[in-house]
MIROPA-358023 format. One record per residue: chain; residue in three letters; x, y, z of N, C-alpha, C, O in turn. Coordinates in nm, 3 decimals. Atoms other than C-alpha are relative to their C-alpha. Layout:
<nodes>
<node ch="A" aa="ALA" n_east="X" n_north="Y" n_up="Z" ca_east="X" ca_north="Y" ca_up="Z" c_east="X" c_north="Y" c_up="Z" o_east="X" o_north="Y" o_up="Z"/>
...
</nodes>
This chain:
<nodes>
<node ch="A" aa="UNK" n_east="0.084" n_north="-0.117" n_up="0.000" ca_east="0.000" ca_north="0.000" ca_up="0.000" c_east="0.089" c_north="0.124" c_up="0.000" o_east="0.193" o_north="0.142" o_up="0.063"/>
<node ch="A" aa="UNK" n_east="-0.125" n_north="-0.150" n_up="0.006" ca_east="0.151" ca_north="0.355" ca_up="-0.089" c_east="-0.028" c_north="0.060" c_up="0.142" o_east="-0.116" o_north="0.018" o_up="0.217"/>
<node ch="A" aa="UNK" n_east="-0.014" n_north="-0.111" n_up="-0.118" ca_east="0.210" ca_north="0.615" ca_up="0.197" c_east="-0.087" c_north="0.066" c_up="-0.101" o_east="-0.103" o_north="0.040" o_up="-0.221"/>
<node ch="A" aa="UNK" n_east="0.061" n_north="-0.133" n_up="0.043" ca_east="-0.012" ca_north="0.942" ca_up="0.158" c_east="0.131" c_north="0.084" c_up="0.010" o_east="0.203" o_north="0.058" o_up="0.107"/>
<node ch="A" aa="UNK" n_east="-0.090" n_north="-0.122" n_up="0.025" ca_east="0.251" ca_north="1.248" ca_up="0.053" c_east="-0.057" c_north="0.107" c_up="0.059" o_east="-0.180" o_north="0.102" o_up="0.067"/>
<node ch="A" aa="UNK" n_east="0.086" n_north="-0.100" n_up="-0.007" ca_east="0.168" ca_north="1.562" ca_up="0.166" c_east="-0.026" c_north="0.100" c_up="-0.085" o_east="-0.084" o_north="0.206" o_up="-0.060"/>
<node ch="A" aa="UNK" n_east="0.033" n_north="-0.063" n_up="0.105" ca_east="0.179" ca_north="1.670" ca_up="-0.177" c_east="-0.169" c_north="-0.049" c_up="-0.023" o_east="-0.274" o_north="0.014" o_up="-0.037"/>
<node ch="A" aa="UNK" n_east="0.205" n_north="0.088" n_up="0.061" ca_east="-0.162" ca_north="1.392" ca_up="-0.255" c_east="-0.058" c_north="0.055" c_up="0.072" o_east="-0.160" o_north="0.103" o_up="0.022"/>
<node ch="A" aa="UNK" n_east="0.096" n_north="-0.041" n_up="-0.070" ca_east="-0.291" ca_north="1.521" ca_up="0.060" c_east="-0.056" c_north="0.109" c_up="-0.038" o_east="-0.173" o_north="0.110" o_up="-0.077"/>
<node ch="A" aa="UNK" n_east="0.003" n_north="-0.179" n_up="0.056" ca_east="-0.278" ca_north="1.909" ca_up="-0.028" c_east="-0.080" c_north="-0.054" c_up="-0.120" o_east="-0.202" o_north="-0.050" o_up="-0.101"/>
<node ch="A" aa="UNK" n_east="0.098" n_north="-0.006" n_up="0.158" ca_east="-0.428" ca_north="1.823" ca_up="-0.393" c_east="-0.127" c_north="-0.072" c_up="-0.008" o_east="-0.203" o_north="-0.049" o_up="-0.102"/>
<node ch="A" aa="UNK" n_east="0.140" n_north="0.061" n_up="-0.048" ca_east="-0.730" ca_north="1.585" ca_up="-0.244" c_east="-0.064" c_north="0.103" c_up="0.070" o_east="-0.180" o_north="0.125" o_up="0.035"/>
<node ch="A" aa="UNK" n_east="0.042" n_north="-0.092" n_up="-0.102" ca_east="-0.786" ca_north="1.856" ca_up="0.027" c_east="-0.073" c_north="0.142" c_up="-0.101" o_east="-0.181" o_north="0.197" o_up="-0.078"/>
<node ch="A" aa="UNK" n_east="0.010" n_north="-0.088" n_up="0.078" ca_east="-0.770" ca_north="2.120" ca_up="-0.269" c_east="-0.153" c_north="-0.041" c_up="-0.085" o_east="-0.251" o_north="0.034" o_up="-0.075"/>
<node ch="A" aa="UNK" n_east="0.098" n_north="0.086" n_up="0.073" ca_east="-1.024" ca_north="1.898" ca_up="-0.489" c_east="-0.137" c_north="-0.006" c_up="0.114" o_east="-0.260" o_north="-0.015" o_up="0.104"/>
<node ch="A" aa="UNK" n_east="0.176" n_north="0.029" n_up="-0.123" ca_east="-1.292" ca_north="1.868" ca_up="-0.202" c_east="-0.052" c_north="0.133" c_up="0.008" o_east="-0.169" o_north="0.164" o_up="-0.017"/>
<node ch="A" aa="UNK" n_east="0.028" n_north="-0.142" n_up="-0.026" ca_east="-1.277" ca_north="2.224" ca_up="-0.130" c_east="-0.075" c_north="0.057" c_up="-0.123" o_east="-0.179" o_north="0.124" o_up="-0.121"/>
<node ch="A" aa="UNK" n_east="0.026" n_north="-0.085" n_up="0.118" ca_east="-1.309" ca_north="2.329" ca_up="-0.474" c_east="-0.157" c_north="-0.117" c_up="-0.029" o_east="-0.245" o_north="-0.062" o_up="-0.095"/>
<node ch="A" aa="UNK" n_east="0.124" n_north="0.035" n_up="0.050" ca_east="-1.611" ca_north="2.084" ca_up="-0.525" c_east="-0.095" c_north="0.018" c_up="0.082" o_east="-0.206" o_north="0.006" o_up="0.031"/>
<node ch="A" aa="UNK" n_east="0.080" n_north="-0.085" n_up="-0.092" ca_east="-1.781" ca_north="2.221" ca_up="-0.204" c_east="-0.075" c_north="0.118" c_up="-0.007" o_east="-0.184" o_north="0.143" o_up="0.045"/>
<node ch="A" aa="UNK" n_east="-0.004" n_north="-0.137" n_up="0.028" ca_east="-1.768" ca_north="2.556" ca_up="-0.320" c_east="-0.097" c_north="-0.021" c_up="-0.131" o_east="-0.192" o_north="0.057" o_up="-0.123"/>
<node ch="A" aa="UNK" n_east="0.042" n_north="0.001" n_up="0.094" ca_east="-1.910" ca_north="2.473" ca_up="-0.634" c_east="-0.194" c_north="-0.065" c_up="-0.020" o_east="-0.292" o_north="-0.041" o_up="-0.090"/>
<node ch="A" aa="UNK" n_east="0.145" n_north="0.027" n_up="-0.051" ca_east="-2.214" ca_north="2.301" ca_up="-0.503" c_east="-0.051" c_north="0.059" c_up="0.072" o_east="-0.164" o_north="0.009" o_up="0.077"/>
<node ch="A" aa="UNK" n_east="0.064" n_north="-0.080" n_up="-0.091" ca_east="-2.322" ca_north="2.548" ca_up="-0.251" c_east="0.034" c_north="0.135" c_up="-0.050" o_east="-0.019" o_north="0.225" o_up="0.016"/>
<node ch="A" aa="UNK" n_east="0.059" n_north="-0.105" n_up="0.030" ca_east="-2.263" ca_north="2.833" ca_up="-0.443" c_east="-0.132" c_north="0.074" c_up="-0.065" o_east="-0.200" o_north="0.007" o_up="-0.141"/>
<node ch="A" aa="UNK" n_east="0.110" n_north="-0.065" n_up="0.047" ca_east="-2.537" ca_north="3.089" ca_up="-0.531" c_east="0.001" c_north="-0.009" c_up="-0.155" o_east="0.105" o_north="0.010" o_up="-0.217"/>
<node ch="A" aa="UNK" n_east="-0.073" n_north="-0.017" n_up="0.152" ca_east="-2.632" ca_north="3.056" ca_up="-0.925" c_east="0.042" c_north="0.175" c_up="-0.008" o_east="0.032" o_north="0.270" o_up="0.068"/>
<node ch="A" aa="UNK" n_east="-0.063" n_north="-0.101" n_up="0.062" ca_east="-2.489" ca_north="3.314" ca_up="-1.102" c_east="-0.110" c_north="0.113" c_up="-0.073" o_east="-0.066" o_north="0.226" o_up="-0.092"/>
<node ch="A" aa="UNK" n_east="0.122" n_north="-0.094" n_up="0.057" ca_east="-2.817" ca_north="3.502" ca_up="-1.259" c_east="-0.140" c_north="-0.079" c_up="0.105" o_east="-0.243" o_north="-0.128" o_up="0.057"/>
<node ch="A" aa="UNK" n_east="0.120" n_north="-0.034" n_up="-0.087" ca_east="-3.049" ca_north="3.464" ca_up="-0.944" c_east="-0.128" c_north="0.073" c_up="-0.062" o_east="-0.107" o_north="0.140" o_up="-0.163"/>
<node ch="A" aa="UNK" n_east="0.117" n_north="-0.027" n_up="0.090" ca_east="-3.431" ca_north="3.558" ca_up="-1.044" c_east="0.029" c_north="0.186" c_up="0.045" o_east="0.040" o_north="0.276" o_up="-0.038"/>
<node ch="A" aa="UNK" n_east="-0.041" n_north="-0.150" n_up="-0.008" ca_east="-3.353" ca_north="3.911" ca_up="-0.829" c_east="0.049" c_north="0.060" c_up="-0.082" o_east="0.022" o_north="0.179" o_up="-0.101"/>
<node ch="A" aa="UNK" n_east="-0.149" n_north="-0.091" n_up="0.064" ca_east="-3.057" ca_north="3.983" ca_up="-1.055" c_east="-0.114" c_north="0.027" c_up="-0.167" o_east="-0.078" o_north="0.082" o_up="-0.271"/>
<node ch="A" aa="UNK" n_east="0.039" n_north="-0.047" n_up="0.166" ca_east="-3.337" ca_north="3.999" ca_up="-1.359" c_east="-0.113" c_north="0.104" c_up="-0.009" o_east="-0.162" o_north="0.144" o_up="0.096"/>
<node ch="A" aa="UNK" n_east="0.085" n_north="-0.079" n_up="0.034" ca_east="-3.582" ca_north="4.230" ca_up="-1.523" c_east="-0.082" c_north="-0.037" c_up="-0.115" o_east="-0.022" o_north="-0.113" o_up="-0.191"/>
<node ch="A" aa="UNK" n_east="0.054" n_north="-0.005" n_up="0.150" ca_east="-3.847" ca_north="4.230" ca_up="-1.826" c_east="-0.007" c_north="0.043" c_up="-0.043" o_east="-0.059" o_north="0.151" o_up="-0.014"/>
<node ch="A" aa="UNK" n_east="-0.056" n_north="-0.133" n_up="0.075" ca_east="-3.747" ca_north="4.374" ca_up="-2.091" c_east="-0.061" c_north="-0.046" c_up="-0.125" o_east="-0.028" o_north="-0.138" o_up="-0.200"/>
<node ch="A" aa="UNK" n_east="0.117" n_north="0.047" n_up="0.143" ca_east="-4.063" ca_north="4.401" ca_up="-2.368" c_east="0.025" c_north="0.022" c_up="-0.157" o_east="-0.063" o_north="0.104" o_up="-0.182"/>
<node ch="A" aa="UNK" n_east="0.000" n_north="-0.086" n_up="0.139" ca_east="-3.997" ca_north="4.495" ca_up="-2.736" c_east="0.130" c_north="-0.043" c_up="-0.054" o_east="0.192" o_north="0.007" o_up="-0.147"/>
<node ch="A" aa="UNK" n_east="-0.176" n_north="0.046" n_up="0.051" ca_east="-3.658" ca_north="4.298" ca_up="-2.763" c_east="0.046" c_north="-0.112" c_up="-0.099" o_east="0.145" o_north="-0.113" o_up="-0.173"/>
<node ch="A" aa="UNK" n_east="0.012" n_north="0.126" n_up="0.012" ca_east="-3.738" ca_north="3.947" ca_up="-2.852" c_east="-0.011" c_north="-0.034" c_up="-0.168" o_east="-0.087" o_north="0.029" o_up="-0.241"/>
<node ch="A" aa="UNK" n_east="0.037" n_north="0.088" n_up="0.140" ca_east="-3.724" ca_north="3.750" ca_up="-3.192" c_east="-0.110" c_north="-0.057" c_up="-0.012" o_east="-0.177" o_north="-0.103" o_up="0.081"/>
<node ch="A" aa="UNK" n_east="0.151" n_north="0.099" n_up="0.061" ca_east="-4.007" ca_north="3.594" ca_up="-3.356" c_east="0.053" c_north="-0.117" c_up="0.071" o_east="0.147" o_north="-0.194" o_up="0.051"/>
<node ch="A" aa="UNK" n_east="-0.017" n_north="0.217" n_up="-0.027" ca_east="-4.039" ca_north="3.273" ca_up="-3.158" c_east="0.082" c_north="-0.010" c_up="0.115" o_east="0.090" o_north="-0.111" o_up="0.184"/>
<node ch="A" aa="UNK" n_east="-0.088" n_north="0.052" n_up="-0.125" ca_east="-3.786" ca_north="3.359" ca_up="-2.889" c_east="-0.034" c_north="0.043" c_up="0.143" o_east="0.052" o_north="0.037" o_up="0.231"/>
<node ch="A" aa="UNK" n_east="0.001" n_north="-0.066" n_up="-0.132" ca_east="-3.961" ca_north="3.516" ca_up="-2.587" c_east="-0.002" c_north="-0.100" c_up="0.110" o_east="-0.001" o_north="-0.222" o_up="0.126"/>
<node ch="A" aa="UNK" n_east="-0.040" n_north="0.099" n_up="-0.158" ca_east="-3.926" ca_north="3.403" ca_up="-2.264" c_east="-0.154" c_north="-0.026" c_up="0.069" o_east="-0.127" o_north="-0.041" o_up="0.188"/>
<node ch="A" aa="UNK" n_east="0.099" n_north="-0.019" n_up="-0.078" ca_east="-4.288" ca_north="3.386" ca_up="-2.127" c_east="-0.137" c_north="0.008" c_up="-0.092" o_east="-0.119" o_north="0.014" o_up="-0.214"/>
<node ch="A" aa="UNK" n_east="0.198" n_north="0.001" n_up="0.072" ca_east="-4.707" ca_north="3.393" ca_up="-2.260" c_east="0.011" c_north="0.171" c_up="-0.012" o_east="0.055" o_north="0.257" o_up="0.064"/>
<node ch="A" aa="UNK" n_east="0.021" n_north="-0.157" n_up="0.025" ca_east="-4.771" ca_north="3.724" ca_up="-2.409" c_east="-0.149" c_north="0.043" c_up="0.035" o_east="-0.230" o_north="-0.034" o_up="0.085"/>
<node ch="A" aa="UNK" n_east="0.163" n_north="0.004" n_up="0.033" ca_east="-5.107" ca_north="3.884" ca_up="-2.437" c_east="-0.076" c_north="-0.048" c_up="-0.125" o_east="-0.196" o_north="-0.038" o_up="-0.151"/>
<node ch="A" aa="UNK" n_east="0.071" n_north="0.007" n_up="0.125" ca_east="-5.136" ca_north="3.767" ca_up="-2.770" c_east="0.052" c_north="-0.174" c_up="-0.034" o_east="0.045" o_north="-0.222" o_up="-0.147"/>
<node ch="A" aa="UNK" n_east="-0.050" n_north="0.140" n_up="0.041" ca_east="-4.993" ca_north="3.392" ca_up="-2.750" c_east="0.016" c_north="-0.045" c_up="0.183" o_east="0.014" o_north="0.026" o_up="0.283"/>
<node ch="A" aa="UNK" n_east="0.072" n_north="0.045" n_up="-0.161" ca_east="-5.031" ca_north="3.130" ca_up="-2.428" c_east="0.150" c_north="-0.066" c_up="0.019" o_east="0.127" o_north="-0.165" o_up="0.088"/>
<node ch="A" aa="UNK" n_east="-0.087" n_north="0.027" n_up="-0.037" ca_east="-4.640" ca_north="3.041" ca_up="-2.400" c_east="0.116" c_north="0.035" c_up="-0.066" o_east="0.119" o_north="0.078" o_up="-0.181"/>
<node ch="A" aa="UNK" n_east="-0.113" n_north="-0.053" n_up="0.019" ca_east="-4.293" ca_north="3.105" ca_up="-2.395" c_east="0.057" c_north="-0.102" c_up="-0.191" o_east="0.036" o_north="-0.215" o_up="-0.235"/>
<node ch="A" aa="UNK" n_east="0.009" n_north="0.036" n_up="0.144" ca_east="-4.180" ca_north="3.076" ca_up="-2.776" c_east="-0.062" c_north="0.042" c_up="-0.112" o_east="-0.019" o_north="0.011" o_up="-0.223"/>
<node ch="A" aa="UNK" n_east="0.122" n_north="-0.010" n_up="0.077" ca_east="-4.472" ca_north="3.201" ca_up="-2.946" c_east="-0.012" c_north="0.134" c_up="-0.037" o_east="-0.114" o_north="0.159" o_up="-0.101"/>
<node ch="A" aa="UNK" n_east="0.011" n_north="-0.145" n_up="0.039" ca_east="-4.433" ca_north="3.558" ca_up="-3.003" c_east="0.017" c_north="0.033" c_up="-0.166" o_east="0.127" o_north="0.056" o_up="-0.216"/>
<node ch="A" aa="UNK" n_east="0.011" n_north="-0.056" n_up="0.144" ca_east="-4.520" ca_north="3.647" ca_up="-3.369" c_east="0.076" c_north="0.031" c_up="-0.111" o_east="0.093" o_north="-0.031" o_up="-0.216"/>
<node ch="A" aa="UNK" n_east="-0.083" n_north="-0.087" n_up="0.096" ca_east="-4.309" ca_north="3.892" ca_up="-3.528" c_east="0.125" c_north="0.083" c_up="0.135" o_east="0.098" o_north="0.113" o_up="0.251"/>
<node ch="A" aa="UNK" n_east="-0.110" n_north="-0.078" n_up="-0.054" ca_east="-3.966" ca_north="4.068" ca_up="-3.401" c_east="-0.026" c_north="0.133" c_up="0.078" o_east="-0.104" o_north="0.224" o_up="0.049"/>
<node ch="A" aa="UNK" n_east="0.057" n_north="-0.109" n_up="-0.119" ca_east="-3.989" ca_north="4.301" ca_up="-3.130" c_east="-0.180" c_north="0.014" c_up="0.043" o_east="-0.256" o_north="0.110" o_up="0.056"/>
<node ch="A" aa="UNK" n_east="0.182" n_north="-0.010" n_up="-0.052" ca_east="-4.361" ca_north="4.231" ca_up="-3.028" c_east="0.009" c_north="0.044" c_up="0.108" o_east="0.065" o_north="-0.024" o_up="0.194"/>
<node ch="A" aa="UNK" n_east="0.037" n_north="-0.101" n_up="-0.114" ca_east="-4.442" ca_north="4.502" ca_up="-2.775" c_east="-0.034" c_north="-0.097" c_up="0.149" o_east="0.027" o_north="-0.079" o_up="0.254"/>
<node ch="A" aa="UNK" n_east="0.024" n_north="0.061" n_up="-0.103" ca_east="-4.601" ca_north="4.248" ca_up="-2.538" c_east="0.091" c_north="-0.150" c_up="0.039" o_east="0.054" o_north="-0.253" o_up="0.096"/>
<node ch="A" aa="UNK" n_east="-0.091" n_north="0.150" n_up="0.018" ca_east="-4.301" ca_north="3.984" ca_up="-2.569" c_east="0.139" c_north="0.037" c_up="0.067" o_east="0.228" o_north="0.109" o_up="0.024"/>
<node ch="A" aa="UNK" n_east="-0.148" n_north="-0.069" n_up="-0.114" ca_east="-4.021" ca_north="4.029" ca_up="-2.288" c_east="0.120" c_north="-0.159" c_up="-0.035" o_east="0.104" o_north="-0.273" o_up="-0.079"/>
<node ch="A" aa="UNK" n_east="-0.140" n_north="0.084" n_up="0.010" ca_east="-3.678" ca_north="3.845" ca_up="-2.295" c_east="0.042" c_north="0.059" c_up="0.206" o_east="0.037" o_north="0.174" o_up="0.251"/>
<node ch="A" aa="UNK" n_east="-0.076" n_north="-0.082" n_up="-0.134" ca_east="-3.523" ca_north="3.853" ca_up="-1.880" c_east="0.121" c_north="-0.001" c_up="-0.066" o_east="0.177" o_north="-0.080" o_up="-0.142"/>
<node ch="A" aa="UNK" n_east="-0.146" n_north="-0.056" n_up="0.045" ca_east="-3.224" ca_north="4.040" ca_up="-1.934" c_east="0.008" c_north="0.036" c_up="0.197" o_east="-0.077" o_north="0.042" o_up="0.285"/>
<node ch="A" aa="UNK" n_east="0.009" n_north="-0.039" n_up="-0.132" ca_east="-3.022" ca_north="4.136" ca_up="-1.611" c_east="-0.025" c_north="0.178" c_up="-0.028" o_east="-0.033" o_north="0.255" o_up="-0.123"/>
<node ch="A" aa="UNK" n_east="0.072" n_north="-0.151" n_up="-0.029" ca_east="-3.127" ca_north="4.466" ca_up="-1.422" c_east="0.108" c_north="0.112" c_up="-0.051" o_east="0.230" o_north="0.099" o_up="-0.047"/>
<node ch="A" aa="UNK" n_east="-0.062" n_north="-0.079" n_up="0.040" ca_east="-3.036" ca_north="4.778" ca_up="-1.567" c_east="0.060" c_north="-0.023" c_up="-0.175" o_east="0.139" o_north="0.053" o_up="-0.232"/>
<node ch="A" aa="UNK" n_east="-0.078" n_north="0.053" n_up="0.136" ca_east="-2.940" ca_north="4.619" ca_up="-1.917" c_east="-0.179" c_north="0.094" c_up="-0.126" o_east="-0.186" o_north="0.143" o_up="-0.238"/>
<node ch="A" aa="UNK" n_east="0.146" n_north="0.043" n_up="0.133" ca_east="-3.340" ca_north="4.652" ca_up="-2.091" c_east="0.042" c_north="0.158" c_up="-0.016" o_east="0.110" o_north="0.165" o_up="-0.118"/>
<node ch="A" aa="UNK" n_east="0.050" n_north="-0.081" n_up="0.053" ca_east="-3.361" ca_north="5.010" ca_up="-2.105" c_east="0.168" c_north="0.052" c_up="-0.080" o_east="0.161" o_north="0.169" o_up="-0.121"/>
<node ch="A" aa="UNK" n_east="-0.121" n_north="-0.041" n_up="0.070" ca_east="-2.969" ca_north="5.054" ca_up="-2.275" c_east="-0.054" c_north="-0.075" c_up="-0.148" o_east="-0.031" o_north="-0.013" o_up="-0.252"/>
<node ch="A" aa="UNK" n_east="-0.002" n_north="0.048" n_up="0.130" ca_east="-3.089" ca_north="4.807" ca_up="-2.559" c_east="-0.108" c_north="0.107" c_up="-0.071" o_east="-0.185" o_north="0.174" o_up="-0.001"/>
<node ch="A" aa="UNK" n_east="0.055" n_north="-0.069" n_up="0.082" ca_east="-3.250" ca_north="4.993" ca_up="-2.859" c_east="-0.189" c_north="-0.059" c_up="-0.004" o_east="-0.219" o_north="-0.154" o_up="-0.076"/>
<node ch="A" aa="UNK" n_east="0.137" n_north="-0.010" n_up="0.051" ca_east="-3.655" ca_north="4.996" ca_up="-2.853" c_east="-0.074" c_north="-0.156" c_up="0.153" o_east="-0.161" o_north="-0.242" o_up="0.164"/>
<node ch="A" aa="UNK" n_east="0.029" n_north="0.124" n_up="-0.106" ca_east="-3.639" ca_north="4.779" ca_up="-2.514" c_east="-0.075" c_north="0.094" c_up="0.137" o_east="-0.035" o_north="0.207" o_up="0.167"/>
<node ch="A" aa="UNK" n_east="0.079" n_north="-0.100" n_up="-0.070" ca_east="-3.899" ca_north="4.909" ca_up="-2.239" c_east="-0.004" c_north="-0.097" c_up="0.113" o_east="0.049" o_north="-0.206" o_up="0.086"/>
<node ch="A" aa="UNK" n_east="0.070" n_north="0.043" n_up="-0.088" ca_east="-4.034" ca_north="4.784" ca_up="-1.888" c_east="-0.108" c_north="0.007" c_up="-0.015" o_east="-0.148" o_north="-0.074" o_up="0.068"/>
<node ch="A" aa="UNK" n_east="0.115" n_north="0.056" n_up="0.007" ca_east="-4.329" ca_north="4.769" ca_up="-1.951" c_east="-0.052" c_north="-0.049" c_up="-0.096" o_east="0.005" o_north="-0.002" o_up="-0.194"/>
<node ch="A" aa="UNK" n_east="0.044" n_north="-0.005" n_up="0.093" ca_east="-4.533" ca_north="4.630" ca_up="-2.183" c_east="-0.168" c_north="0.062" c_up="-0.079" o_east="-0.274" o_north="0.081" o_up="-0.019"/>
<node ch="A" aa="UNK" n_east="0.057" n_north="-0.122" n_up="0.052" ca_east="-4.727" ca_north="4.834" ca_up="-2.482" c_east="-0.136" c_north="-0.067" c_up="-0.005" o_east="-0.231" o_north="0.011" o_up="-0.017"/>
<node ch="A" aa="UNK" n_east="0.175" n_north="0.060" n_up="0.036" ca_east="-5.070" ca_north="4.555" ca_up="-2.514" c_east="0.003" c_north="-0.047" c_up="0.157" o_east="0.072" o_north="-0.054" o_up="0.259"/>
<node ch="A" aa="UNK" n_east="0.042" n_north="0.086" n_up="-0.177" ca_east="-5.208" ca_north="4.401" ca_up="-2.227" c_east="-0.137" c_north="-0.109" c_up="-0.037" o_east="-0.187" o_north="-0.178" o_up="0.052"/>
</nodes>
């Protein structure tokens, strides 16, 4: 049977840690960290049911007023023709 080194030890010790950390961290785009941002979205790519279609996917035509994409906060109103709220209801 080999001896443990205290090089193997250090790099098992390192390896646990680092897969600890990685399972108990917070994700990375938390629902807080987002916003809806209406008027952005591709035909077909929104994130959510509009007023004019009953699920995420289904949005019509390019930039549909009532068709949000989450973007994080502070991002929607820098993109071009991107709003908080939306224009149908």
């Amino acid at each position: 049977m080999k001896t443990k080194t205290p090089l193997n030890t250090a790099i098992l010790a390192a390896a646990a840690i680092g897969t600890a950390l990685v399972i108990t961290a917070a994700p990375v785009n938390a629902a807080g960290s987002k916003e809806k941002c209406y008027g952005i979205s591709q035909a077909g790519k929104n994130d959510c049911s509009t007023a004019t279609s009953s699920c995420a996917g289904t949005s019509k035509v390019d930039r549909q007023s009532d068709a949000f994409l989450a973007v994080p906060k502070g991002l929607c109103l820098k993109i071009s023709g991107g709003s908080l709220k939306s224009k149908k209801s």
